[in-house]
DSSP file (Angstrom, degrees, kcal/mol; ACC not computed):
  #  RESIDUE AA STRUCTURE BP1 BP2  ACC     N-H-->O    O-->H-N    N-H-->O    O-->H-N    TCO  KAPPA ALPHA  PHI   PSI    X-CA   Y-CA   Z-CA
    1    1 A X              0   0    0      0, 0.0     2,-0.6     0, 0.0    41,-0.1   0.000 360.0 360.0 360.0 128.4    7.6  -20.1   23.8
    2    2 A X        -     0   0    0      2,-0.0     2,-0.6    34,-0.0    34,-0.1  -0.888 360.0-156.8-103.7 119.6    6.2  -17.4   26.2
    3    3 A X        -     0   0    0     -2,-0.6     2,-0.4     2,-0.0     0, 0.0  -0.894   7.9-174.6-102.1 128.4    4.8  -17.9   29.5
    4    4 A X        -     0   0    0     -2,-0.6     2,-0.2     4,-0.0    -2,-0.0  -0.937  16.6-138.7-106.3 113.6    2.7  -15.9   30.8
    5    5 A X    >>  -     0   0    0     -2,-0.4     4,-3.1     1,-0.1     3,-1.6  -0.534  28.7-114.6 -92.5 163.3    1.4  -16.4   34.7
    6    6 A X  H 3> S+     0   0    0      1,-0.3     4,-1.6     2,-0.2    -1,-0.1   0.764 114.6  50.7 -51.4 -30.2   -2.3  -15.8   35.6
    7    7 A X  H 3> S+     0   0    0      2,-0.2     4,-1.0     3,-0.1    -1,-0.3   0.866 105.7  51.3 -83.8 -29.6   -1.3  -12.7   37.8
    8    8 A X  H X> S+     0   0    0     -3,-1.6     4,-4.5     1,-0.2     3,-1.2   0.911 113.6  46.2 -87.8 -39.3    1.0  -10.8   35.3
    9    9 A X  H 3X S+     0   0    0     -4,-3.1     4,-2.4     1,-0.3    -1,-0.2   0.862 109.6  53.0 -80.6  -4.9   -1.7  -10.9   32.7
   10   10 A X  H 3X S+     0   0    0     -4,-1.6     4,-1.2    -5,-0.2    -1,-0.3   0.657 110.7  45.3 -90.7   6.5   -4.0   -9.9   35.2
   11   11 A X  H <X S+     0   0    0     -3,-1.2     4,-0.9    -4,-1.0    -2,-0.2   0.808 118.0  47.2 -79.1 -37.2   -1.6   -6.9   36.0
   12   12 A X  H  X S+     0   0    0     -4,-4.5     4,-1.2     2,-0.1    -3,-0.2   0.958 112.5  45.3 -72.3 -41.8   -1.3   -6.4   32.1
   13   13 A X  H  X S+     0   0    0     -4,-2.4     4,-2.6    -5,-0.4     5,-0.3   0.934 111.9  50.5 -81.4 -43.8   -5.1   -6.6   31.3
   14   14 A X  H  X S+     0   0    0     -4,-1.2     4,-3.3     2,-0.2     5,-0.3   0.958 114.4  55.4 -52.8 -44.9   -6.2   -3.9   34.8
   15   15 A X  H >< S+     0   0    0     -4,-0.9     3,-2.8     2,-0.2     4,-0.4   0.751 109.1  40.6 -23.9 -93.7   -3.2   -1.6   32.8
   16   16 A X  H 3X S+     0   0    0     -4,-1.2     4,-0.6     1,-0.4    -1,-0.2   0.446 121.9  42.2 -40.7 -30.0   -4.9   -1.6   29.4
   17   17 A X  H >< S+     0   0    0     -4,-2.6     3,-1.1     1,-0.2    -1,-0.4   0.932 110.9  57.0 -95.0 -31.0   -8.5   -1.1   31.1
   18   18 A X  T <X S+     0   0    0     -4,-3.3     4,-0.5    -3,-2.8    -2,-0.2   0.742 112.6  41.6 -34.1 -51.2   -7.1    1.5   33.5
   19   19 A X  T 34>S+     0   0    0     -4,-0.4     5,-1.0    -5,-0.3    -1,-0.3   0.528 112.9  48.2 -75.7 -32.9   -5.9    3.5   30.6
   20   20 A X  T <<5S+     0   0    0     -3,-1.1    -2,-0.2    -4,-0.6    -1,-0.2   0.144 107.5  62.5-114.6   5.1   -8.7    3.2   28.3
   21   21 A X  T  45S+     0   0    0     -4,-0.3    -2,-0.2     1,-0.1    -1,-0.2   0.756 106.2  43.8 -84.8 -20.7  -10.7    4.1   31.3
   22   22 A X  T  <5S-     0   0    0     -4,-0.5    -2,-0.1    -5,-0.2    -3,-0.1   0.096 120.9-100.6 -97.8  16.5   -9.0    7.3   31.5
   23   23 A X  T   5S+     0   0    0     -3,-0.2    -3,-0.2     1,-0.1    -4,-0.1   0.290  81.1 121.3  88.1 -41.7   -9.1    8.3   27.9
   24   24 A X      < -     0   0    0     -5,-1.0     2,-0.4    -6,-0.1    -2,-0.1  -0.136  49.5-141.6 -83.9 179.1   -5.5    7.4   27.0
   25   25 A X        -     0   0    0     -3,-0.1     2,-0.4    -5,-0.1    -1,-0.1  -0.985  14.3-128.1-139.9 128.2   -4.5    5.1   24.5
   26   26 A X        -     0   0    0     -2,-0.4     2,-0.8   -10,-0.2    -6,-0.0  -0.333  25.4 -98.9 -89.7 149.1   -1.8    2.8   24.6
   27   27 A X        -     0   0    0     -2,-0.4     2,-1.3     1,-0.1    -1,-0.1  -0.375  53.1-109.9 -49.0 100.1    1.0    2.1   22.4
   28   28 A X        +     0   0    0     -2,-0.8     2,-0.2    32,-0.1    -1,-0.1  -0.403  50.6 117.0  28.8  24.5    0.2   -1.0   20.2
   29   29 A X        -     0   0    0     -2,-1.3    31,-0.1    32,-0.0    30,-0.1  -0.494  55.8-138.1-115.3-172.4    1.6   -4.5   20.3
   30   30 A X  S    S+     0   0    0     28,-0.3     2,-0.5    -2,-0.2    29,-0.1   0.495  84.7  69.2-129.1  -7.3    1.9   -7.9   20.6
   31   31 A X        -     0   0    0     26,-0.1     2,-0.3     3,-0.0    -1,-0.1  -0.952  62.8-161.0 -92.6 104.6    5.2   -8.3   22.5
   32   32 A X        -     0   0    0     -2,-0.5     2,-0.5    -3,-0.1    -2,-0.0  -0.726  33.4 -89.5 -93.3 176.4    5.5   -7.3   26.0
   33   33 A X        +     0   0    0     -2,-0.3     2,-0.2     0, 0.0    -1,-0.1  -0.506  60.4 153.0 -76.8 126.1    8.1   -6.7   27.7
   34   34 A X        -     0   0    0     -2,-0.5     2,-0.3     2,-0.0    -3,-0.0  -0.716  41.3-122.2-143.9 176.7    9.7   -9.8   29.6
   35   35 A X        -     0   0    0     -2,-0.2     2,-0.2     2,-0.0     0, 0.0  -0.735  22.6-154.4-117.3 147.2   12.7  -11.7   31.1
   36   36 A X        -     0   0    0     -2,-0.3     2,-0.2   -34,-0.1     5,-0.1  -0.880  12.8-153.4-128.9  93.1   13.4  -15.3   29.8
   37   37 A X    >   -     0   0    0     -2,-0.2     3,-1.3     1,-0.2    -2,-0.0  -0.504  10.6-138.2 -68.8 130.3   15.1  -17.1   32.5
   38   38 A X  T 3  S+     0   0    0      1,-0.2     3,-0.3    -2,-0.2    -1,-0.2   0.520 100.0  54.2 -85.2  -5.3   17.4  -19.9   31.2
   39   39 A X  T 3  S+     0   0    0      1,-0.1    -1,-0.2     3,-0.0    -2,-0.0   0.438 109.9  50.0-100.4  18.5   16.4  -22.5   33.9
   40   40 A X  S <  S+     0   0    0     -3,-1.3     2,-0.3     2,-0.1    -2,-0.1  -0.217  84.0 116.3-118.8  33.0   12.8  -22.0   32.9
   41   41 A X        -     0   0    0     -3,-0.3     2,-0.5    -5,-0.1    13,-0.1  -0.834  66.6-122.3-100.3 136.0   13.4  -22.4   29.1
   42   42 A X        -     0   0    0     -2,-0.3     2,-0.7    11,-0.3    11,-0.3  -0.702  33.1-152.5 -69.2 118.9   11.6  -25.7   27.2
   43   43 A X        -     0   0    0     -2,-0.5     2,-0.3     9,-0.1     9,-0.2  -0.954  16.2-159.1-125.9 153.3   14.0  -27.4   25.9
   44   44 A X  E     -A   51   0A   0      7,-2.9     7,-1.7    -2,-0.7     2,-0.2  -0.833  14.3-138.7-109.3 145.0   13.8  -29.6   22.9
   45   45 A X  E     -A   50   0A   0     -2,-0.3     2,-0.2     5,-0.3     5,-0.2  -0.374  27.4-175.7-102.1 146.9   16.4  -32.5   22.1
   46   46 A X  E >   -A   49   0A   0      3,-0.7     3,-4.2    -2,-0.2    25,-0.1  -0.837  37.7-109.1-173.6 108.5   17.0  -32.3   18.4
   47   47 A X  T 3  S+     0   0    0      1,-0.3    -2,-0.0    -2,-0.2     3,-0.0   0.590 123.3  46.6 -34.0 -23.9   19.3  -35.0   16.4
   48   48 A X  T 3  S-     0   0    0     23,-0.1    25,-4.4    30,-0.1    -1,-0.3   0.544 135.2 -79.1 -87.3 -20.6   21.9  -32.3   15.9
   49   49 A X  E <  S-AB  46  72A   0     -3,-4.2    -3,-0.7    23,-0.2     2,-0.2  -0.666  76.2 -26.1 163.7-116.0   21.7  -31.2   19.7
   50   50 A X  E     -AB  45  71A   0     21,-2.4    21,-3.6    -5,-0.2     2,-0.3  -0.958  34.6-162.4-164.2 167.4   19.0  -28.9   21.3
   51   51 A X  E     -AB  44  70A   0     -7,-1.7    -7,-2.9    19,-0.3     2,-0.4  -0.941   5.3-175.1-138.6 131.2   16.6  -26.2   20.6
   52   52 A X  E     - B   0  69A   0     17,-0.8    17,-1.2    -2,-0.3     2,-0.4  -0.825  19.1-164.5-137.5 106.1   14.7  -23.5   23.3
   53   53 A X  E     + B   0  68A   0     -2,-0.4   -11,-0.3   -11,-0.3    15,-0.2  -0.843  14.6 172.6-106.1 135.4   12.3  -21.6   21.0
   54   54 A X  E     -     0   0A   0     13,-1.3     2,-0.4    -2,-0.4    -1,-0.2   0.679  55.6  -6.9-118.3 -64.0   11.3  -18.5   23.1
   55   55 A X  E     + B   0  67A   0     12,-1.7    12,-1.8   -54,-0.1    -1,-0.4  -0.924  41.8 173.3-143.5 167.4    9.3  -16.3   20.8
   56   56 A X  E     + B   0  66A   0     -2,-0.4     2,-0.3    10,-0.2    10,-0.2  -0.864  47.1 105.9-159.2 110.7    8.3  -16.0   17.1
   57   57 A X  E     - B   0  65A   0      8,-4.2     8,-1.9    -2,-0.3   -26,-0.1  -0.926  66.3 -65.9 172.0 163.0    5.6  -12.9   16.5
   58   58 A X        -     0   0    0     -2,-0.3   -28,-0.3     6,-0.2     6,-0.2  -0.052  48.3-179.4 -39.5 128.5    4.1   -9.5   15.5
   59   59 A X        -     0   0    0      3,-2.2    -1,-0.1     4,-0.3   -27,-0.0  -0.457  41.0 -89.2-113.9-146.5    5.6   -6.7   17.5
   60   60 A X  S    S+     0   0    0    -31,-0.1   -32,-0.1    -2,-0.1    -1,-0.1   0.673 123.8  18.2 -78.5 -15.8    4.9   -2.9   17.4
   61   61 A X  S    S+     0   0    0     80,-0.0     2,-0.2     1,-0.0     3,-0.1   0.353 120.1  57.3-144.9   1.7    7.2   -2.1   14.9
   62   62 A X        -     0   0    0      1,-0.2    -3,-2.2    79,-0.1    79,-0.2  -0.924  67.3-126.1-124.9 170.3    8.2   -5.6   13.0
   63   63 A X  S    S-     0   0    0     77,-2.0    -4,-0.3     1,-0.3     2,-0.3   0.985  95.5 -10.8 -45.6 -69.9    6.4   -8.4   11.1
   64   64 A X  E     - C   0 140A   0     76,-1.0    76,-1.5    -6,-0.2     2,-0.4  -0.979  55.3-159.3-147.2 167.7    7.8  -10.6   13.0
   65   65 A X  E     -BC  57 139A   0     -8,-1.9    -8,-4.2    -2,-0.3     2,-0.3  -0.922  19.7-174.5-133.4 135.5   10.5  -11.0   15.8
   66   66 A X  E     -BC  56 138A   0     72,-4.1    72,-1.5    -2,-0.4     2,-0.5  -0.861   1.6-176.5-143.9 130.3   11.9  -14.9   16.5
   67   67 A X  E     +BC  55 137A   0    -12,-1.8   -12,-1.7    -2,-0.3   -13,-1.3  -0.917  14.7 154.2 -89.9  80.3   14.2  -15.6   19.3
   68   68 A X  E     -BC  53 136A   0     68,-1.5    68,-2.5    -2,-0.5     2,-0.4  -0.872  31.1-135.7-126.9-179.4   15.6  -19.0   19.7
   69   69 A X  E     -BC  52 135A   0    -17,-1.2   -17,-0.8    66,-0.3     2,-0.2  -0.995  17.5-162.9-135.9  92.4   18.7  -20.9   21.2
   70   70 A X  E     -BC  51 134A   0     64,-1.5    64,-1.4    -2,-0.4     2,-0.4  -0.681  11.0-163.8-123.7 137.6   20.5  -23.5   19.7
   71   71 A X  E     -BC  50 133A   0    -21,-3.6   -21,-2.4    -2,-0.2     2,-0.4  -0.983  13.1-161.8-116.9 130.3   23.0  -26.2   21.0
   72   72 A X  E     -BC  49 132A   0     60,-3.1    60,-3.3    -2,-0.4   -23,-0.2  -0.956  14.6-131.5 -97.0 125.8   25.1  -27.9   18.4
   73   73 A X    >   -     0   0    0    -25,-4.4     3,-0.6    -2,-0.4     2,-0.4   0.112  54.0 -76.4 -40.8 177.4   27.1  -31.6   19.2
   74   74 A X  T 3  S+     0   0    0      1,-0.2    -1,-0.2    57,-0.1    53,-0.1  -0.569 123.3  20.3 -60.5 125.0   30.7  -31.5   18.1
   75   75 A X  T 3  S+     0   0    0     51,-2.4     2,-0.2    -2,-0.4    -1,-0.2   0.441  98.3 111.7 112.2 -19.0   30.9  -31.8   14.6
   76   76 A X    <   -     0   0    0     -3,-0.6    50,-0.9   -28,-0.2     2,-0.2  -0.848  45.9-151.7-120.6 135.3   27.0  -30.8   13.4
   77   77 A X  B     -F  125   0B   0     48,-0.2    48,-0.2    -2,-0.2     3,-0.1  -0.637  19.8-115.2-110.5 162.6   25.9  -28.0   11.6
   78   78 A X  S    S-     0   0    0     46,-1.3     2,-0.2    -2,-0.2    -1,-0.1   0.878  78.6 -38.3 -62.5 -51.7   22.6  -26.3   11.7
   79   79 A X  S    S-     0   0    0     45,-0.1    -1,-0.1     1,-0.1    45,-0.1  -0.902  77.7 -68.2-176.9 155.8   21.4  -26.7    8.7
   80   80 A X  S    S-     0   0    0     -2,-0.2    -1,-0.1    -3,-0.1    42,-0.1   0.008  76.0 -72.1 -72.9-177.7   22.6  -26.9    5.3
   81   81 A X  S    S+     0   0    0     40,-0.1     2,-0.3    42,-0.1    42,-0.2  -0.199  72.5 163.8 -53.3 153.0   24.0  -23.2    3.7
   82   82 A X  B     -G  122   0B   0     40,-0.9    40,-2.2    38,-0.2     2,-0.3  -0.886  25.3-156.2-166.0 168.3   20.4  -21.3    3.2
   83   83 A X        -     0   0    0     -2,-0.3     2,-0.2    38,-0.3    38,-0.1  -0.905   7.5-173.2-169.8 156.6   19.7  -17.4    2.6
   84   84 A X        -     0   0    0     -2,-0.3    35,-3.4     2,-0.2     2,-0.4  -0.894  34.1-108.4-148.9 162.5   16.4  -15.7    3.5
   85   85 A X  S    S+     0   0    0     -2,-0.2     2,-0.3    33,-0.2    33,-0.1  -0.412  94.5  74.1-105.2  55.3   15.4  -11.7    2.5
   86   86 A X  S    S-     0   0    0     -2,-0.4    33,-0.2    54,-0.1    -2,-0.2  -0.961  88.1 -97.5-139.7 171.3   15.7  -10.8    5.6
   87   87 A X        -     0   0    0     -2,-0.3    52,-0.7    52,-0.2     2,-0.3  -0.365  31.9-179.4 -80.4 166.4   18.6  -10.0    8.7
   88   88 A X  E     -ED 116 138A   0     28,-1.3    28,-2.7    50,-0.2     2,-0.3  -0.984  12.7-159.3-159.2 150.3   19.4  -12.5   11.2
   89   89 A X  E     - D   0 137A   0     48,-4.3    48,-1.0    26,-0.3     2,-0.4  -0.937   4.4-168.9-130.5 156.6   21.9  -12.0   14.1
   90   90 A X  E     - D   0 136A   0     -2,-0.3    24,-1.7    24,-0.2     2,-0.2  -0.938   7.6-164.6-152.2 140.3   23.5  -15.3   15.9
   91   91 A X  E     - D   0 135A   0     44,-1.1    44,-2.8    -2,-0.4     2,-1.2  -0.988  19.4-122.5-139.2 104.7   25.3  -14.4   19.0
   92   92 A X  E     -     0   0A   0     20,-0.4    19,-0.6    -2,-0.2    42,-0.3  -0.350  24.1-177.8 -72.8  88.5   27.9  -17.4   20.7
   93   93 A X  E    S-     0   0A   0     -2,-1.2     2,-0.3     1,-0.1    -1,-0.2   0.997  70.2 -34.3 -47.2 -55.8   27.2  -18.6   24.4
   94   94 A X  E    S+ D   0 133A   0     39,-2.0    39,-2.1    16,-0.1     2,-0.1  -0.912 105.0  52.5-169.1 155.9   30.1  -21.0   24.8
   95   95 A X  S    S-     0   0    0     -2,-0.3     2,-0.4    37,-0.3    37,-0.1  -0.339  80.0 -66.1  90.6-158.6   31.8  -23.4   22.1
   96   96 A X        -     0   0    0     34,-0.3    32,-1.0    -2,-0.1     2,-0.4  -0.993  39.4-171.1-125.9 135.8   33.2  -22.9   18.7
   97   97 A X  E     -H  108   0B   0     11,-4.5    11,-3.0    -2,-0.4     2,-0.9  -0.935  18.0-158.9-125.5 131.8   31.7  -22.0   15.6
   98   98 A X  E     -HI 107 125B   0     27,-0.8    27,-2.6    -2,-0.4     2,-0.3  -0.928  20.8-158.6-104.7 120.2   32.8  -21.9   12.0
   99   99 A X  E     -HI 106 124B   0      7,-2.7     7,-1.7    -2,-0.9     2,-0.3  -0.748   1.3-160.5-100.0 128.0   30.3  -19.4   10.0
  100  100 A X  E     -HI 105 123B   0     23,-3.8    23,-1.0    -2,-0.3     2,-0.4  -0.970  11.1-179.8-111.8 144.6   30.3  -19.9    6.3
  101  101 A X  E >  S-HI 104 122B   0      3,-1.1     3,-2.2    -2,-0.3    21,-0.2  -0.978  78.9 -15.5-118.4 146.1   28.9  -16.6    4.0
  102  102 A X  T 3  S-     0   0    0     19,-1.1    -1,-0.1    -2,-0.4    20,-0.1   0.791 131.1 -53.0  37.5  38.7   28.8  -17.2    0.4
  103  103 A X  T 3  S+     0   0    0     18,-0.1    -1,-0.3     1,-0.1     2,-0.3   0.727 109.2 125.5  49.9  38.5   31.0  -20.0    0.8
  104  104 A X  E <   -H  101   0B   0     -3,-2.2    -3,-1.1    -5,-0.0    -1,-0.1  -0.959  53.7-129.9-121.4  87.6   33.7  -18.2    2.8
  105  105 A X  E     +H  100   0B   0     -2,-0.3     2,-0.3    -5,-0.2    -5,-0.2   0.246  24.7 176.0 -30.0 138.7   34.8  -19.5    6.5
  106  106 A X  E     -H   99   0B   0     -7,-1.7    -7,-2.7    -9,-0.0     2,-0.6  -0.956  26.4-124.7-146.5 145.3   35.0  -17.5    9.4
  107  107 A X  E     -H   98   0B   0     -2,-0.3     2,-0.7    -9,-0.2    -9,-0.2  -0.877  12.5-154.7-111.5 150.8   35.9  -18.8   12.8
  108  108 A X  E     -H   97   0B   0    -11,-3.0   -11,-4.5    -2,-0.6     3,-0.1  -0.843  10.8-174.9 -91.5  69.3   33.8  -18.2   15.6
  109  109 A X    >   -     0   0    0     -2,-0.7     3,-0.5   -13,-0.2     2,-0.4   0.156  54.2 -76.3 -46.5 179.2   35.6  -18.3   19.3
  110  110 A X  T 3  S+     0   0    0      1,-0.2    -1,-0.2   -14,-0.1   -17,-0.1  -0.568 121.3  39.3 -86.1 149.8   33.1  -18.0   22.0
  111  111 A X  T 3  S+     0   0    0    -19,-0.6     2,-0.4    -2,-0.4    -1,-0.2   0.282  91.7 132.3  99.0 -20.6   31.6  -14.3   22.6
  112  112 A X    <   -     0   0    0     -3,-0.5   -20,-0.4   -21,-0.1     2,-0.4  -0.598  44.9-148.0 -88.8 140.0   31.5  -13.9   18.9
  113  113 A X        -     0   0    0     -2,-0.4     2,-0.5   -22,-0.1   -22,-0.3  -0.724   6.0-154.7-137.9 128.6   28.9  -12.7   17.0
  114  114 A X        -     0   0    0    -24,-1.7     2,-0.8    -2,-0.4   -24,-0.2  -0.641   7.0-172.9-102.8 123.2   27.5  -13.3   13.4
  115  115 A X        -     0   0    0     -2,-0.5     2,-0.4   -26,-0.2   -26,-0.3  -0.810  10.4-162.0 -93.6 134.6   25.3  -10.8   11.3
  116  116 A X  B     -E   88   0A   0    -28,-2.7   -28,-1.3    -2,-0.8     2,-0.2  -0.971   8.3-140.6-116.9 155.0   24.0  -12.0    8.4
  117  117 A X    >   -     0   0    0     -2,-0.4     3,-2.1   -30,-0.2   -33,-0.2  -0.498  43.1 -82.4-103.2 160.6   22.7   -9.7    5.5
  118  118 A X  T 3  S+     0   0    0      1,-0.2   -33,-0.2    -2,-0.2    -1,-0.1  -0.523 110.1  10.2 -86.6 157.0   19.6  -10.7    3.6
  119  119 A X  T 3  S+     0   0    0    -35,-3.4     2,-0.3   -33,-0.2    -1,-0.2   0.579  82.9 134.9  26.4  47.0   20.3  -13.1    1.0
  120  120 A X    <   -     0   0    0     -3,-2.1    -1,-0.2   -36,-0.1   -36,-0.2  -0.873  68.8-109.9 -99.3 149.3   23.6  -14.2    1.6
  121  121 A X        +     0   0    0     -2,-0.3   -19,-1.1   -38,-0.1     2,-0.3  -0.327  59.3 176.0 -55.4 136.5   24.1  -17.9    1.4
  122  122 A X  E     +GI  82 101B   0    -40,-2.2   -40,-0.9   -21,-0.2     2,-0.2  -0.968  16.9 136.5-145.9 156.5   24.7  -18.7    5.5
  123  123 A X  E     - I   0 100B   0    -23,-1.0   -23,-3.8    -2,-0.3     2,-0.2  -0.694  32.6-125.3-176.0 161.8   25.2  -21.2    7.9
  124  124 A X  E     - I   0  99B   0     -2,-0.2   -46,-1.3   -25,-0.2     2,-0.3  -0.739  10.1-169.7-107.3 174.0   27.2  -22.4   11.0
  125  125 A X  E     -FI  77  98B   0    -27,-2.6   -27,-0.8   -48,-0.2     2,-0.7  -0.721  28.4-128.7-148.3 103.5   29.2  -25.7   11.8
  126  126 A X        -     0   0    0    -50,-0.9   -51,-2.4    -2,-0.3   -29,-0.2  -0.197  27.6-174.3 -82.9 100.7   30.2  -26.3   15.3
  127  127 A X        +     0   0    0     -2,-0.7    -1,-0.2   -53,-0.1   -30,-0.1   0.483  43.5  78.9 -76.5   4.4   33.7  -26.9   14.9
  128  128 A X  S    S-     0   0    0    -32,-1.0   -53,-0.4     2,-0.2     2,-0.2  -0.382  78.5-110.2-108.5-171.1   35.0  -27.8   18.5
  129  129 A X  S    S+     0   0    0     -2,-0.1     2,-0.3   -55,-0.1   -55,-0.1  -0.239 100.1  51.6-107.6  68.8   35.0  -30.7   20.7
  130  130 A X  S    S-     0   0    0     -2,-0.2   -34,-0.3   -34,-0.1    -2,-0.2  -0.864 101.4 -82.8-137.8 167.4   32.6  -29.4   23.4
  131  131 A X        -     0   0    0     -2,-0.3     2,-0.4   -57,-0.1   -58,-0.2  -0.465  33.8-149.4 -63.4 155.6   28.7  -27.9   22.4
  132  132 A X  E     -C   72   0A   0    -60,-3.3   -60,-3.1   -59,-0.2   -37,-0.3  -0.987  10.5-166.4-133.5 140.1   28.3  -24.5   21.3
  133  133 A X  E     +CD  71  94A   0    -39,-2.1   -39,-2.0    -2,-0.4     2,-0.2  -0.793  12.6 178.9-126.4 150.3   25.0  -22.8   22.2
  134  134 A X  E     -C   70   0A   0    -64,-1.4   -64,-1.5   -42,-0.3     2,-0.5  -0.926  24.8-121.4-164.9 122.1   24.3  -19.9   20.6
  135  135 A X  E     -CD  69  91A   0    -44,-2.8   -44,-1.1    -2,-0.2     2,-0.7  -0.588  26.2-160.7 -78.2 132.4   21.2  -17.1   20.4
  136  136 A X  E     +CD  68  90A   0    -68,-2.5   -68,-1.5    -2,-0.5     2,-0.5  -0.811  11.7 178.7-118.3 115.7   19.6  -16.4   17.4
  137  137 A X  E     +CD  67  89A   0    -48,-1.0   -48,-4.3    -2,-0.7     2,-0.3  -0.787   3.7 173.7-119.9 140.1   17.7  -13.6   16.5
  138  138 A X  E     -CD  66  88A   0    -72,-1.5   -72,-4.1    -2,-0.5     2,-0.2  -0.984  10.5-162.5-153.5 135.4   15.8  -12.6   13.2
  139  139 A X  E     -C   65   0A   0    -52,-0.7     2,-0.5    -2,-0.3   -52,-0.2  -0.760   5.0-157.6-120.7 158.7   13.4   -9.6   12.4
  140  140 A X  E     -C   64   0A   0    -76,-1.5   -77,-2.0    -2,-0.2   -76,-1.0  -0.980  10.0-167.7-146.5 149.2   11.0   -9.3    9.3
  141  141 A X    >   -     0   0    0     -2,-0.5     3,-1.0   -79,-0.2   -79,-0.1  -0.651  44.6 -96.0-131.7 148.6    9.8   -5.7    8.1
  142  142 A X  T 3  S+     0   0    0     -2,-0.2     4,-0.1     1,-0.2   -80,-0.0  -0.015 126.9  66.6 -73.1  28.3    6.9   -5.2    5.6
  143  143 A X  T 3  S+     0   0    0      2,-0.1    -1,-0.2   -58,-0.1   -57,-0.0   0.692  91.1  53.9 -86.9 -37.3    9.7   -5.0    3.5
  144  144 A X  S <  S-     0   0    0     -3,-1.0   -59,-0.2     1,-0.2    -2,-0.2   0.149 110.0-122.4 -70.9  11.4   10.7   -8.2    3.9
  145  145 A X        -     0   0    0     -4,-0.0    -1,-0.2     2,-0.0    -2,-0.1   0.271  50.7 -30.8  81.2 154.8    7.4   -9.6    3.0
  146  146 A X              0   0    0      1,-0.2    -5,-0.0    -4,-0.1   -82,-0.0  -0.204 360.0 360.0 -42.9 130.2    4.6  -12.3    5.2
  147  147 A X              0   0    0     -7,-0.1    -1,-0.2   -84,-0.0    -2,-0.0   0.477 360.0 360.0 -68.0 360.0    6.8  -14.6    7.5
């Protein structure tokens, strides 16, 4: 979820008219550029753990961009094995994770970082006894078709 305060979007909107007062034209999007501070992140409580969904949208140059943050209990996995036509990157804060691809283990120490190709079967299953938070980030192309 992106928050935006009433003073930076009036710093972004004087830009955009500043610029198109002057003739230029600005580069395109729907993402600016921002900081997501983690003790200003919504989080949501989630039978499995917790969730901080930061952004999910058009940018300049993808379909769509989605950022979110995931805590898994001991024990829980996200979600069952799943594959999508598109890439997806999952990056390890702290815990332990066991990554399955095609129904092939890998373990996941903290710091380690998971790519997945489109449409291989995927998921993770937090295999230690503390939580593992972990970022997860996924892009969609007009190759990859409408999110």
């Amino acid at each position: 979820m992106v928050r935006i305060s009433t003073a930076v979007a009036a710093v972004l909107l004087m830009g955009v008219l500043s610029s198109a007062a002057m003739g230029q034209t600005t580069r395109p999007t729907t993402m600016p550029s921002q900081v997501f501070n983690w003790d200003q992140m919504k989080v949501d409580t989630t039978a499995i753990g917790e969730k901080r969904n930061l952004m999910r949208m058009e940018t300049a140059t993808l379909s769509e961009l989605e950022i979110h943050i995931t805590t898994l209990k001991p024990g829980e996995q996200s979600h069952p094995p799943h594959k999508h036509p598109y890439e997806e990157m999952m990056l390890l804060k702290e815990g332990t994770l066991e990554a399955t691809i095609n129904g092939k283990t890998f373990p996941m120490p903290q710091g380690s970082i998971f790519v997945v190709a489109p449409n291989d079967l995927h998921n993770v299953r937090n295999v230690g006894t503390t939580p593992a938070t972990y970022f997860v980030v996924s892009w969609k192309t007009p190759k990859t078709g409408k999110p």
